[in-house]
N, C-alpha and C positions, 0 to 999 in steps of 0.2 A: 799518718797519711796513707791511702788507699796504696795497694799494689798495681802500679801500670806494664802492663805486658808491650813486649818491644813495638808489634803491631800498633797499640795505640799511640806508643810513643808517636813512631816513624807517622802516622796520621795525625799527630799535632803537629810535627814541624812542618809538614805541609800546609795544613789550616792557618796556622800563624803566618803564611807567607802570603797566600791565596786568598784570604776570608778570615781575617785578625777578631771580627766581630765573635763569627761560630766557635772559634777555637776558644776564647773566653769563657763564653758560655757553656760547652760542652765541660769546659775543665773546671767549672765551679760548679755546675753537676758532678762531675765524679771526684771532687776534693769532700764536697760534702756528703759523698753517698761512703755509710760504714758498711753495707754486704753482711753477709750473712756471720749469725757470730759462731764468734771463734769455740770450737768445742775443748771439751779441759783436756788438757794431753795428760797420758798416762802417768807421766812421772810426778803429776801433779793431783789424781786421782782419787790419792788417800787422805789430802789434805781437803782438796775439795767434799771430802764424804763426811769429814771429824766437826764439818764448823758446825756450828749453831746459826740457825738461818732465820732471817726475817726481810721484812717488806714496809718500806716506807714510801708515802707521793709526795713527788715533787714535783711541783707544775702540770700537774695531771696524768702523768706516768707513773708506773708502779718502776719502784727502784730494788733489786735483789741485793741482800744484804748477808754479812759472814761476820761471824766471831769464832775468835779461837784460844782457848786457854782458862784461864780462871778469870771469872767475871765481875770478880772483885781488883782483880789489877790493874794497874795504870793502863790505860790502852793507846796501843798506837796505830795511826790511821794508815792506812794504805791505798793508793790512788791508781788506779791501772792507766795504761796509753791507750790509744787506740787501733782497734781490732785485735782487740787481749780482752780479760775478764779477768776479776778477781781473784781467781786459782793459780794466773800465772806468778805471784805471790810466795807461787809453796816454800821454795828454802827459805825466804824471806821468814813465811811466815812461824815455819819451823823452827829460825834459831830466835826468834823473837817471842815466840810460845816459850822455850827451854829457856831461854834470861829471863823469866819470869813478868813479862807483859801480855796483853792481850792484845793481840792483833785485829784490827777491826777495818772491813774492805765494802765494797759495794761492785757489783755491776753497772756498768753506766748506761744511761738513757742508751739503748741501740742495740746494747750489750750486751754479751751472755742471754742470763734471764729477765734480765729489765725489758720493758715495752720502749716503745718509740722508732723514729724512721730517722731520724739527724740529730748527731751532739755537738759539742763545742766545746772551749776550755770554761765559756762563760759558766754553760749549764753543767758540766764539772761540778766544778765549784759549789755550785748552788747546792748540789747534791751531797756535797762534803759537808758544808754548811748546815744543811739538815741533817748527814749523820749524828756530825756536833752535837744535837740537842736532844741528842738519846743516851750518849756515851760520855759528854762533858769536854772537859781540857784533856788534851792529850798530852803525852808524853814526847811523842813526834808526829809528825806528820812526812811520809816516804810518796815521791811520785814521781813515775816513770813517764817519760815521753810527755806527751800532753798530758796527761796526770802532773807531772813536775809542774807545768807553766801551770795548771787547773789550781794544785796547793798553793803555789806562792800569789798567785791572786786571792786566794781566797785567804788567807792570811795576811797580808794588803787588807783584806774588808773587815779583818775582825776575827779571824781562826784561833781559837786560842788552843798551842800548840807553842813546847818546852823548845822542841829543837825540828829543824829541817835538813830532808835531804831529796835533793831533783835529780833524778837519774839520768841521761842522755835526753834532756827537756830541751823546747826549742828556747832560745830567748822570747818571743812573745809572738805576736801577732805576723807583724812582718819576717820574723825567720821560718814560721808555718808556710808563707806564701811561696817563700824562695826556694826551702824544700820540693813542695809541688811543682813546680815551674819546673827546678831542677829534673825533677823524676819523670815527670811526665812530656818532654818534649816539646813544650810552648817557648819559645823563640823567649831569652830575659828579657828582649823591647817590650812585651806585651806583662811584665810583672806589674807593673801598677796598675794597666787598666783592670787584671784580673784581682787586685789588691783592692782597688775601688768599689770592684761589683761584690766581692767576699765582705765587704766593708756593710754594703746595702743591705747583701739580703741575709746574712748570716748576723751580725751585729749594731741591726736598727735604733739601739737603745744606747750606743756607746756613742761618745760626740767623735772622739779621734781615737778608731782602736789602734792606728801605729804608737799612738805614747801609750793611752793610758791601758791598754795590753802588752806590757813593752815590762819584763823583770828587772831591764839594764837602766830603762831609764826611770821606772819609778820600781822601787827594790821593795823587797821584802823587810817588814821592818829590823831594824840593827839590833833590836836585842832578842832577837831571833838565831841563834848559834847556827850555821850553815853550811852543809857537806854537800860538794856540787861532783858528781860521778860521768865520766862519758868517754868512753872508748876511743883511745884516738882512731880504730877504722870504721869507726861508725855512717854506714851509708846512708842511713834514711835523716840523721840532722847533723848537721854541719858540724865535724867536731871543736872547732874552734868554738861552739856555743858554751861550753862549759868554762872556758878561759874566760868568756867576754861576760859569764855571769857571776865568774869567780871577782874579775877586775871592778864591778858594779858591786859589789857584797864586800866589803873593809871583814878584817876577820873572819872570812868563809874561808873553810878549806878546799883544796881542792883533789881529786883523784882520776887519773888517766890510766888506766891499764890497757893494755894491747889486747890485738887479738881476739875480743869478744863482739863485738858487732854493736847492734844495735838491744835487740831482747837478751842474748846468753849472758848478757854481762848481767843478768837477776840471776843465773844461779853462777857464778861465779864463787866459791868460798872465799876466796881473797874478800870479794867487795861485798857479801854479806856480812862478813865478818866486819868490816870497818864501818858499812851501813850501822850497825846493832850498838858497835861501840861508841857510833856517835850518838845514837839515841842514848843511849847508858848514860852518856855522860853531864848527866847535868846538871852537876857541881863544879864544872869545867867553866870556868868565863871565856869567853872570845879575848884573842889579843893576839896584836899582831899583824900580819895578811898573810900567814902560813899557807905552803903549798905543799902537797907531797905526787908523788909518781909512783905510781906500781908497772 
């Protein structure tokens, strides 16, 4: 979800009070505007310099593509959130190059060096999905924020991928709305009408994106081993999303560590370290409804 500075806050709770209509409108403009992309920070630099780079279309956008490691090993796919780009990956993709995988990412429509003006979790996916068919079955599938909700839909449609893990990902459709609503100071009476227009003009194609965008209420399939990561002080998605995606997934693990927010919890050592070990493991069966805390 975009950054709202206090000012526009403070002029949506006016709007929503005044003129409920504009305030809708203006906030499903700037839900769906990504701004200019994010440039690769330095500590991410030398990963971003090492990949192997390519270019795939999808839907008529040129998509920025990364590998890293030997390109004969299994690879594991990596899905960014949004207003990130595929660099933000780097420990990730560092300690998953060193356990002998390849790490395989993209830029997303809007992103980095991809073209386009609006993404979604839909066209995620879509994007992931054509990675797919360059790279094969993966070994896992890792995604952060929208990335998380983007892989576990597209694994839903047919992803074929060993094992998953959603970093601080919304549950679906409807906790993306709430978020916004939250952040951006639209009064909560006005979340459905702004839930309905996001409905029209962002996902014309889906019949009811509250279910069938929804990871809780149709999940990822069960034999899909599942590591679900998210910050209890996470400000931009409800921390409680990881519990309610843990509680909908039988057998998913779960991990909570403090103190890292919403993004620092990717270079966390703890939770790269537990990220890698759950890809690793996949000779591991699910069993259980195992939960753990850091």
């Amino acid at each position: 979800m975009p950054f709202v500075p206090a000012p526009v806050r403070t002029g949506f709770q006016l709007l929503g009070t005044v003129a409920p209509p504009l305030a809708v409108e203006l906030g499903l403009r700037i839900m769906r505007h990504v701004g200019q992309p994010a440039r690769v920070r330095p500590a991410d630099q030398q990963v971003h310099d090492a990949a192997r780079r390519g270019t795939i279309r999808v839907a008529g956008e040129h998509i920025a593509t990364y590998a890293w490691g030997d390109p004969a090993a299994p690879p594991v796919l990596l899905v960014h959130g949004w207003q990130l780009r595929a660099s933000r990956f780097g420990r990730l993709v560092e300690a998953f190059r060193e356990a002998g995988l390849q790490p395989v990412a993209f830029d997303g429509v809007a992103h980095g060096e991809s073209s386009g003006r609006y993404t979604q979790a839909v066209q995620h996916a879509a994007v992931l999905r054509a990675l797919q068919e360059q790279v094969g079955r993966a070994a896992g599938v890792v995604g952060h924020s929208l990335g998380g909700l983007a892989a576990g839909l597209a694994l839903r449609d047919g992803l074929a991928a060993d094992r998953f893990v959603a970093i601080a990902a919304p549950t679906g459709f409807e906790s993306v709305v709430g978020s916004f609503v939250r952040q951006s100071g639209i009064p909560p009476r006005w979340h459905d009408r702004l839930a309905d227009r996001a409905a029209q003009v962002m996902f014309p194609d889906v019949a009811d994106p509250r279910t069938e965008l929804d990871l809780t209420r149709r999940p990822v399939p069960a034999g899909v081993p599942t590591l679900f990561v998210q910050s209890t002080d996470d400000t931009m998605n409800d921390p409680e999303n990881a519990r309610r995606l843990h509680a909908a997934h039988p057998g998913s693990e779960l991990l909570l560590p403090p103190g890292l927010g919403h993004n620092r919890v990717l270079d966390d050592p703890a939770v790269v370290r537990a990220v890698v070990e759950h890809v690793l493991a996949a000779d591991r069966a699910p069993s259980g409804h195992a939960a753990s805390q850091a």
